[in-house]
N, C-alpha and C positions, 0 to 999 in steps of 0.2 A: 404555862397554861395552854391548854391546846388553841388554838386559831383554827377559823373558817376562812379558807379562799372564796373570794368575789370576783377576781380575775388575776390574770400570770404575773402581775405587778402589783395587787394589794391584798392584803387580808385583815382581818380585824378579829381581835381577841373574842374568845367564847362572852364573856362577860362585858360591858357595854356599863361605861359610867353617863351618865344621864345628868349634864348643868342647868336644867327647867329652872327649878327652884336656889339657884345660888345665888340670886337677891336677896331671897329670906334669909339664907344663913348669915347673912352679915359679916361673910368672912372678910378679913383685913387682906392684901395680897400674898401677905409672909403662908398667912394660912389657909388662902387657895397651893401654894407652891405646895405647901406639905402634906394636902388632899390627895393633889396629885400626883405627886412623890410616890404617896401611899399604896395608891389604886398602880402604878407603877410595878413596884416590889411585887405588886401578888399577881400579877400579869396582865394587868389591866391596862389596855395600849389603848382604847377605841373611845372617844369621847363625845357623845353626842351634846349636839345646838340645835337653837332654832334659831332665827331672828328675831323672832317675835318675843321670845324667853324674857321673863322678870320686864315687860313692857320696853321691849330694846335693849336692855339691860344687861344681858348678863354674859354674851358675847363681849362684852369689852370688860367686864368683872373679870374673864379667864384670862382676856388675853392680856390687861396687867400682867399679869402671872406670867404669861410665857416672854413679854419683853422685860423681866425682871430679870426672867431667866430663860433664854434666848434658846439654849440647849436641850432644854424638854420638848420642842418639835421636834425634833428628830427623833424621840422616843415614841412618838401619838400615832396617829388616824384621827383627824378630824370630820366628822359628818354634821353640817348644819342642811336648815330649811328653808323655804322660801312659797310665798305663794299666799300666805293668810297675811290679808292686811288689820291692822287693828287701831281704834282711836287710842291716842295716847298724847300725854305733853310731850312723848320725845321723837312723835313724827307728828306737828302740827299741823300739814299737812293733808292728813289724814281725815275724810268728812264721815267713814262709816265704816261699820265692819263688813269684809266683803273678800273674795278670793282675787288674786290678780294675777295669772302666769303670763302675761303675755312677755313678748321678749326682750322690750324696755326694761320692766320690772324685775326678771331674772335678772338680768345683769347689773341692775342696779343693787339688787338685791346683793348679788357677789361683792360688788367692792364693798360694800360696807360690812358687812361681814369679815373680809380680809382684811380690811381696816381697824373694824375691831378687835377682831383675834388677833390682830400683829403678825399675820402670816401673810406670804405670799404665793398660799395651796391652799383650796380644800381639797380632799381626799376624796369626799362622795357627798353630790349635793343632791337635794332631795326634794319633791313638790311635796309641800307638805300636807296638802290637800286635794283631792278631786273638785276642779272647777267645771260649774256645769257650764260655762263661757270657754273654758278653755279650748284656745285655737293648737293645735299640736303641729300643724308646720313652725310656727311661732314660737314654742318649746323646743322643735327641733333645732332652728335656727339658733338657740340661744345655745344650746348644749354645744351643739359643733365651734361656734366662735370661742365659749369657755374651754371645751378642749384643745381647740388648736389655740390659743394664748397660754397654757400650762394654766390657770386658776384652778380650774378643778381636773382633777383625774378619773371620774365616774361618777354615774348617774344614778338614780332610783328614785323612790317614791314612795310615799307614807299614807296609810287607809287609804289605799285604792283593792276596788274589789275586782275580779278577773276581766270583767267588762271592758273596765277601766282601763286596767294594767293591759291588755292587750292592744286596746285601740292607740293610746300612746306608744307603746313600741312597735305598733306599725308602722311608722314615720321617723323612727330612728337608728338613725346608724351601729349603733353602740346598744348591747342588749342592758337592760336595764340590771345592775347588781343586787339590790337589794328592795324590798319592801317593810315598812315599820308598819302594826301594827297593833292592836289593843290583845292581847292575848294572854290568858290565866288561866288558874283551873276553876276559878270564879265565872269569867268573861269567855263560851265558849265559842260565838258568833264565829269567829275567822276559822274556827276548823270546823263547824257544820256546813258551813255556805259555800266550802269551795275553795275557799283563798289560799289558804295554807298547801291544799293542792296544787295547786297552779303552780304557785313559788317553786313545789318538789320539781312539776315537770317540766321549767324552766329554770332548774337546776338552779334555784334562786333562793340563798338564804333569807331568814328573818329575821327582822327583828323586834323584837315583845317589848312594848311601854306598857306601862301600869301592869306586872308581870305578880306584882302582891296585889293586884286589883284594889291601888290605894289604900288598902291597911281594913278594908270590907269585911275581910273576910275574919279577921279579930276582933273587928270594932262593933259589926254589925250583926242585931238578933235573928235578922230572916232566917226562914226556914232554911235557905241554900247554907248562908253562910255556918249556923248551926251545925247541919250535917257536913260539911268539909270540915269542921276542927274539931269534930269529933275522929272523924276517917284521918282527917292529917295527924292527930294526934296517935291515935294507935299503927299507922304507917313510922311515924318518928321513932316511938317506942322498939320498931323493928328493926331500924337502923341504927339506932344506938344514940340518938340526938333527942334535945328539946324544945330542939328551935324548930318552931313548925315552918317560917319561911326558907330553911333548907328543903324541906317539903316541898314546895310550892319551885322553887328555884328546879330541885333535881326535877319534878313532874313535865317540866318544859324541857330540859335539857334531854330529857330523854326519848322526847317525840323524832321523830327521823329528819322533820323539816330543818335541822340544823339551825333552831331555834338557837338566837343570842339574846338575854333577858336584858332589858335594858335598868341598872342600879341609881337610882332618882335618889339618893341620902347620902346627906355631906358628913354622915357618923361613919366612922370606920368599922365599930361593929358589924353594921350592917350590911357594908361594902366585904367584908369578911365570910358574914355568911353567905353571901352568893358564891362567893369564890369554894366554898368548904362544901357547896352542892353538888361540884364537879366530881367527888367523891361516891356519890350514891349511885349507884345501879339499882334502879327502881326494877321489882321483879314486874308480869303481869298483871298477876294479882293486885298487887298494889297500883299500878298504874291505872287500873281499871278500875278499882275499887273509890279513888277520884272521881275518876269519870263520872260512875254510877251515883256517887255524893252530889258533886254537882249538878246533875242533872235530873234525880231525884228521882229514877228509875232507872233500871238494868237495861241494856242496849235492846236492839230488838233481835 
């Protein structure tokens, strides 16, 4: 599978497995191993976390898995998050929902992360939100102490908009590697506004959550959604497939920002069809002909 470089010592698989939801699957640890096994084989290295995932959760559901089997870190890239705090039974502590970056909480935030996972690296840690409290010497300080103790190896940041993302890397040493966020041919916000720009000219890949905009665009009768599976549909037809989320998969892979979709389902199926998207060379026409669907008029 081809990889995106983030910097001269990491890169991360085109395709991006997503652990949000591996609470819900109820998998046993035998059958996280063999998820990941899975997404392995098809050249899926890159695993994203949050902390906050499955209510604290689900970082320590994986990382059974990797002290099961101790040997599939050397195989990953680990990317978790930090920054959203949230009520739950398994941070009692916790009084409200609310962002927290300050450089306490980063760091707290790490160890228990690496706690969980059973590692002792993250790969690329990430704010997982724009705090509008956010003090960014305080972010900087935390970043520098977690790189000079080896915990993490790189930095970035999840839904921040150029604003954002720049006033934070004003303050840091280290250029930020990556931005996560919401991007479809559903969800076009991050490439009208600017974002996706930025990332190019800071040579800064992406990466796309909710990349089938949540199952919307199947599930849901709107008028947008309507016209994408009609256009995804006859787009498929010309590729020679029937899986419209190959569609939806190649229409981001084929944008220039070096878009990585991030794959959120514990079905192999599905983990498959992203992978089998790396295949399509969407022409213009068709890439545009998206565009046009989703947005429900012809560019200007």
């Amino acid at each position: 599978m081809e990889r995106i470089t983030l910097t001269k010592d990491i890169s991360f698989s085109r395709i991006v497995h997503g652990a949000w939801r591996l609470n819900d699957w109820n998998y046993t640890t035998d059958q996280t191993i063999e998820l990941i096994e899975h997404c392995i084989s098809k050249g899926i290295t890159t695993f994203d976390h949050a902390d906050i995932y499955g209510s604290y959760t689900c970082e320590a559901l994986f990382g059974r898995a990797l002290e099961a089997k101790p040997e599939l870190r050397e195989k990953m890239e680990l990317v978790t998050k930090c920054g959203i705090v949230l009520e739950s039974p398994n941070r009692p502590a916790h009084k409200s929902h609310h962002y927290n970056t300050s450089k306490e909480h980063i760091l707290l935030s790490v160890d228990n992360s690496l706690r969980d996972l059973k590692t002792d690296y993250i790969d690329t840690l990430l704010i997982h939100r724009p705090d509008p409290m956010m003090n960014p010497e305080d972010v900087a300080e935390a970043f520098s102490e977690l790189k000079a103790s080896g915990k993490v190896r790189s930095f970035g940041v999840s839904n921040f908009k150029r604003h954002q993302l720049n006033m934070l890397q004003s303050y840091l040493d280290d250029a930020l590697v990556t931005n996560q966020v919401e991007v479809s041919a559903y969800e076009l916000e991050n490439i009208q506004d600017g974002t996706l720009d930025l990332c190019m000219e800071k040579r800064m890949p992406v990466m796309a959550w909710s990349p089938l905009a949540g199952g919307a665009i199947f599930s849901s009768n709107d008028e947008k959604a309507v016209r994408l599976r009609d256009t995804l549909t006859t787009v498929a037809e010309e590729l020679g497939t029937e899986d419209l989320s190959e569609v939806l998969y190649a229409w981001l892979l084929n944008h220039p920002a070096k878009i990585m979709p991030i794959v959120g389902s514990g079905k192999t199926a599905r983990i498959d069809s992203a992978v089998r998207a790396l295949e399509h060379k969407l022409t213009l026409d068709q890439w545009f002909a998206i565009l046009h669907s989703s947005m429900g008029h012809d560019v200007p």
